[in-house]
Steps between C-alpha positions, in 0.01 A plus 500: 500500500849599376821319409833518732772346401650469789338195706444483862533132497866487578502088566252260449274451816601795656220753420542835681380828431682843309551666823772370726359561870215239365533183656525171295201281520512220716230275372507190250282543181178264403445619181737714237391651137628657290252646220665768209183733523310659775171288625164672491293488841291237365781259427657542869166426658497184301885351580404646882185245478712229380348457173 
């Protein structure tokens, strides 16, 4: 994983991708975090099992 500095989060809520011809998402989030380090596989599999 590398730094940018420039974000691709132009406005808050509207999450799109780098490349223009990419649609924006059309969905409504459940669940949004934000950690300052990568997760290791067995940490996913534990926040995907709820715990």
């Amino acid at each position: 994983m590398t730094r940018t500095e420039e974000s691709h989060i132009r406005r808050p809520g509207r999450f799109h991708s780098q490349f223009g011809a990419d649609p924006y998402l059309k969905a409504r989030y459940e669940d949004f975090r934000i950690w300052n380090g990568a997760l290791d596989a067995a940490q996913v599999a534990s926040l995907a099992q709820g715990r």
